[in-house]
N, C-alpha and C positions, 0 to 999 in steps of 0.2 A: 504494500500500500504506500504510493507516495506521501512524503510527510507534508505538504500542503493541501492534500485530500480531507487527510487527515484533522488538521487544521479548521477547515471548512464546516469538516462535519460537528466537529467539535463545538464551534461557534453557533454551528446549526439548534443544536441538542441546546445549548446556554439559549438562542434567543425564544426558542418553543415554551422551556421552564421560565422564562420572566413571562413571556405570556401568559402560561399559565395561572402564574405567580399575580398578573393584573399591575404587576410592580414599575411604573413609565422609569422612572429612571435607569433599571435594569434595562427594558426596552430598548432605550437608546441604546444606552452602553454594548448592549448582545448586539444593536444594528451595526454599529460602528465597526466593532469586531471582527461582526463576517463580513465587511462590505474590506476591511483590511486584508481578511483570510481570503475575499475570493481575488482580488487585487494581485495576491503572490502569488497565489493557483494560477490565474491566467498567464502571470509571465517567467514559470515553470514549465519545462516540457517534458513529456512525457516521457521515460525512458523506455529505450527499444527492446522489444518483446513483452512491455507489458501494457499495451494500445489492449485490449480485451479489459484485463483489470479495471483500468481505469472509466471505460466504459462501465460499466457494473455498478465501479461508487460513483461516478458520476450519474445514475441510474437513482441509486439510493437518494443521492442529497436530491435530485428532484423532488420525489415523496416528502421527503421532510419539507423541503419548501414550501410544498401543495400543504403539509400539515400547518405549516406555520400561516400560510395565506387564511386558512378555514377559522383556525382562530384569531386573524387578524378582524377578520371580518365579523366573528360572531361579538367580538368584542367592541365593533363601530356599531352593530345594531344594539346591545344592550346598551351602550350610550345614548342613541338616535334614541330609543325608549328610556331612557332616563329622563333625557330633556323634556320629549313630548309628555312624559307621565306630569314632571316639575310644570310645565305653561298650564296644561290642564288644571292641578290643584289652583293654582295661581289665577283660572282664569285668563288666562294671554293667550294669545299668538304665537306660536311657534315662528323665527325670522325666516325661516326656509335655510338655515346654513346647512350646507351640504359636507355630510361626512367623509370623503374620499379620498381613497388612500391607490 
């Protein structure tokens, strides 16, 4: 396993548990990370005869991504129902700000 795969995945697994976790500053912190991990990944190459491997964990951190996206998202609609629940008590208007990530 190349050690900036590695890397990757690793940053991957950190920014799933801050979401999990609901924790923004973690958040960042795990974005910043893999956005550094996949940084050194891209300008690493691949070493010769193992183009298959790397296909495979490149395979993997897809899925994790797709997992990290699912909770990104379920976590803008519990917000999106935050606010809307908060204008309703309140009586108000929802502004229309649009949550999109």
């Amino acid at each position: 396993m190349p050690a900036p795969m590695d890397e990757v995945q690793a940053q991957l697994d950190a920014l799933v548990a801050a979401l999990d976790g609901q924790d923004a500053g973690a958040i960042i912190a795990a974005t910043e990370a893999l956005a550094t991990a996949v940084i050194l990944f891209q300008a690493s190459p691949v070493p010769p005869g193992r183009e298959e491997q790397a296909r495979l964990m490149i395979d993997r951190v897809l899925r994790k991504l797709e997992a990290a996206a699912i909770r990104v998202n379920i976590l803008k609609d519990w917000t999106r129902q935050r606010i809307d629940r908060n204008h309703h008590i309140r009586g108000t208007q929802s502004r229309g700000i649009a949550l999109s990530y």
